[in-house]
C-alpha positions as CSV (number, residue, x, y, z in Angstrom):
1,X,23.8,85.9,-24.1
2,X,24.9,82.4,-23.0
3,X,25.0,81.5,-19.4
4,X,27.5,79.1,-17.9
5,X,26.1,76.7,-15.3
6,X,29.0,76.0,-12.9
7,X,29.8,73.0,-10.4
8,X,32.2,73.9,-7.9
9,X,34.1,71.0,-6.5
10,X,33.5,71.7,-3.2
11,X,30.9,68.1,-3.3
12,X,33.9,66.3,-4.8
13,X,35.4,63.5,-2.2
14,X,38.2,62.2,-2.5
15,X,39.2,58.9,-0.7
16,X,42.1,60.0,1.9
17,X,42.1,57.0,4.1
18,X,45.6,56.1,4.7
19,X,47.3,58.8,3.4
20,X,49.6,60.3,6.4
21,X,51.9,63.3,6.2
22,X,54.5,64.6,8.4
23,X,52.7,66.8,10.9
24,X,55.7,68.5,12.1
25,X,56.1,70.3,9.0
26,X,53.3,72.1,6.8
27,X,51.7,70.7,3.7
28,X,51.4,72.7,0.3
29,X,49.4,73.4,-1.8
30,X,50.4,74.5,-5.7
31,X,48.3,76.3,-8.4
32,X,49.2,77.2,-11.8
33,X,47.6,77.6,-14.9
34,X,49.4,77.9,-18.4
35,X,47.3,80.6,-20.2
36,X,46.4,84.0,-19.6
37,X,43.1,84.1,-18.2
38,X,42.5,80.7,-17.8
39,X,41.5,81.7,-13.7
40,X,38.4,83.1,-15.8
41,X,37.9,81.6,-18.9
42,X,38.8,78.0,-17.7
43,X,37.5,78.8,-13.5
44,X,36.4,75.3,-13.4
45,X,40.2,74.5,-12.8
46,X,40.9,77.4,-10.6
47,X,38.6,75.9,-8.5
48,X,39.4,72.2,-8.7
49,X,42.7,73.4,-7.5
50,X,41.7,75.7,-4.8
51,X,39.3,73.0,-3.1
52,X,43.2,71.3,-2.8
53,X,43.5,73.5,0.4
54,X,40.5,72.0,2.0
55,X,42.0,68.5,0.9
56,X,45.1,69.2,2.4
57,X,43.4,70.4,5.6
58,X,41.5,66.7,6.1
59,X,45.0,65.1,5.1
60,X,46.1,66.4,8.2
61,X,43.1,66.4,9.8
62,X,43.7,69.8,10.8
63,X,40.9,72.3,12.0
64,X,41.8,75.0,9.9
65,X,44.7,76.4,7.5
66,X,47.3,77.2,10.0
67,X,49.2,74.5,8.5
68,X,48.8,75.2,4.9
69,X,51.3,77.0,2.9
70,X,49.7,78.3,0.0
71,X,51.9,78.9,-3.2
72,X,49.6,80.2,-6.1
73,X,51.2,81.4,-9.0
74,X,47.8,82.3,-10.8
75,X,46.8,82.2,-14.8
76,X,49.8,82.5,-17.6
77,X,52.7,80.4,-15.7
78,X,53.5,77.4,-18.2
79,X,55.2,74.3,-16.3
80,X,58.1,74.6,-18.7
81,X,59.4,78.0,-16.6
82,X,62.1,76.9,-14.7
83,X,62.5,77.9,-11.0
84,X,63.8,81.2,-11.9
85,X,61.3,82.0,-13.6
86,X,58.3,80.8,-11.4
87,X,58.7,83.1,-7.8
88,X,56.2,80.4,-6.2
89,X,57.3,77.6,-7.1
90,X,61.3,78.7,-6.3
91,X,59.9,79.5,-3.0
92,X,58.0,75.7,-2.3
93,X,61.7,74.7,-3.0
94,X,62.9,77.0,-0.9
95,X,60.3,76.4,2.0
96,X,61.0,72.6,1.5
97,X,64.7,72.4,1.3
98,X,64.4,74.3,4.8
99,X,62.0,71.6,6.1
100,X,58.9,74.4,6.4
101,X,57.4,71.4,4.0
102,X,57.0,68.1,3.7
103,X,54.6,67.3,2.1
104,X,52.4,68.9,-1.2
105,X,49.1,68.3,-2.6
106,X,48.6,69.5,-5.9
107,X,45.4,68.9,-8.0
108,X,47.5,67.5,-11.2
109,X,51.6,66.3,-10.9
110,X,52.1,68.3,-14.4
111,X,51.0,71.6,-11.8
112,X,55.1,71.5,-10.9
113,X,56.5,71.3,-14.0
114,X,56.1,70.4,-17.6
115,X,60.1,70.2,-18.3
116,X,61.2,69.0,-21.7
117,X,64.9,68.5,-20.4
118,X,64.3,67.4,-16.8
119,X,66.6,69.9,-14.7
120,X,63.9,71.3,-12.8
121,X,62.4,67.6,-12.5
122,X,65.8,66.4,-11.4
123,X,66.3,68.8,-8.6
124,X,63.2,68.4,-7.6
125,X,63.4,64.8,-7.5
126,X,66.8,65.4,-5.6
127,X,65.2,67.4,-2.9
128,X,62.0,65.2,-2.4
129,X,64.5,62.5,-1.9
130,X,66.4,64.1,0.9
131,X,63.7,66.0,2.7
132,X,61.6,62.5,2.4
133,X,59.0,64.8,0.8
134,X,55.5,63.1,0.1
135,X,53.2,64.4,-3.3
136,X,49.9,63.9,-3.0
137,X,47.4,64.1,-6.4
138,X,43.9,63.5,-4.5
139,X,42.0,60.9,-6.4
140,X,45.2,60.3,-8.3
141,X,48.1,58.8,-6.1
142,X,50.7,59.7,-3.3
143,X,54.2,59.8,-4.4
144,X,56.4,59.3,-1.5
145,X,59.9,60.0,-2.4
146,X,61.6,57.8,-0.1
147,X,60.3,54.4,-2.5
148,X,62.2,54.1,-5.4
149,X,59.3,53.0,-7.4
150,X,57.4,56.1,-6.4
151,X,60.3,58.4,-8.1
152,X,60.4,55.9,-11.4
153,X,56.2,56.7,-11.1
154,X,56.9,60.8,-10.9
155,X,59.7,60.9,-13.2
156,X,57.4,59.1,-15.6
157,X,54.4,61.0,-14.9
158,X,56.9,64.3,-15.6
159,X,58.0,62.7,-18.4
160,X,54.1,62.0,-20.2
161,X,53.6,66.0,-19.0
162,X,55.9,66.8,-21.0
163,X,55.1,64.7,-24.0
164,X,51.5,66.0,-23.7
165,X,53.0,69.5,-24.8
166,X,54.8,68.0,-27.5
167,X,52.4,65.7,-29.0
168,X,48.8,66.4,-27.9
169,X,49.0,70.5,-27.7
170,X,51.8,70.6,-30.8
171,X,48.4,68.7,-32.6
172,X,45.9,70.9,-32.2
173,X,47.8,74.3,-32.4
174,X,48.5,73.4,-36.3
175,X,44.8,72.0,-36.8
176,X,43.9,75.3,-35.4
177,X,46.2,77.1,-37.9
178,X,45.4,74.9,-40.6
């Protein structure tokens, strides 16, 4: 029987000075991963992603999670479900078109979408815009919605999400099959 040695990320620091977020509204958080069972097989990302609670926590420099919207839409939701298909992540729009949020930390950008044809990106984009929404990829980088070159950045990053399905994931299914 083989035994899996597991890390948690809860020693993982990330390096949040001079990231500020509109404490008036709440911050959230997003999970998702693609495959069935991946919360199991793959927990090593589950729990990279749930750690983003306590990261959103120091963000605001908040005591507890009062302030913390969770919006976990578990194993088996692939980022190329539109909103209709994805109840969590139709309700972050929701919550954030009706200024409940502004602003979202999410462990990876391609969490919110993985959208070969860019509506869902594009509204999203649309809304983050007018709600001055801030995303925030600990580690990563903060995409603030109100700098133009911060949606070019996101748009790209959706873009290369994307791409990552159609190149990199396209790739090794067939090796697989072959």
């Amino acid at each position: 029987m083989a035994i899996k040695i597991l890390h948690t990320a809860q020693g993982t620091k990330y390096d949040l000075a001079g990231i500020s977020v509109d404490l008036k509204r709440k911050t959230g958080v997003l999970i998702r991963q693609s495959r069935k069972k991946s919360d199991k097989n793959h927990y090593e990302g589950r729990l990279r992603q749930e750690m983003m609670v306590s990261v959103a926590i120091e963000i605001r420099g908040d005591e507890d999670n009062s302030n913390i919207l969770l919006y976990d839409e578990g194993a088996g939701i692939s980022g190329t479900k539109g909103y209709d298909e994805r109840p969590k992540l139709s309700e972050l729009y929701i919550d954030i078109a009706n200024d409940l949020v502004g602003s979202l930390v999410i462990a990876r950008a391609d969490r919110l979408f993985r959208d070969e044809h860019f509506r869902n990106v594009s509204m999203f984009i649309d809304l983050a815009e007018k709600k001055k929404l801030k995303v925030i990829v600990p580690g990563n980088t903060v995409y603030d919605f109100v700098i133009k070159k911060d949606v070019q950045a996101f748009r790209k990053e959706m873009q290369d999400a994307y791409n990552y399905l159609s190149t990199q994931i396209l790739y090794l299914t067939e090796t697989r099959q072959q």
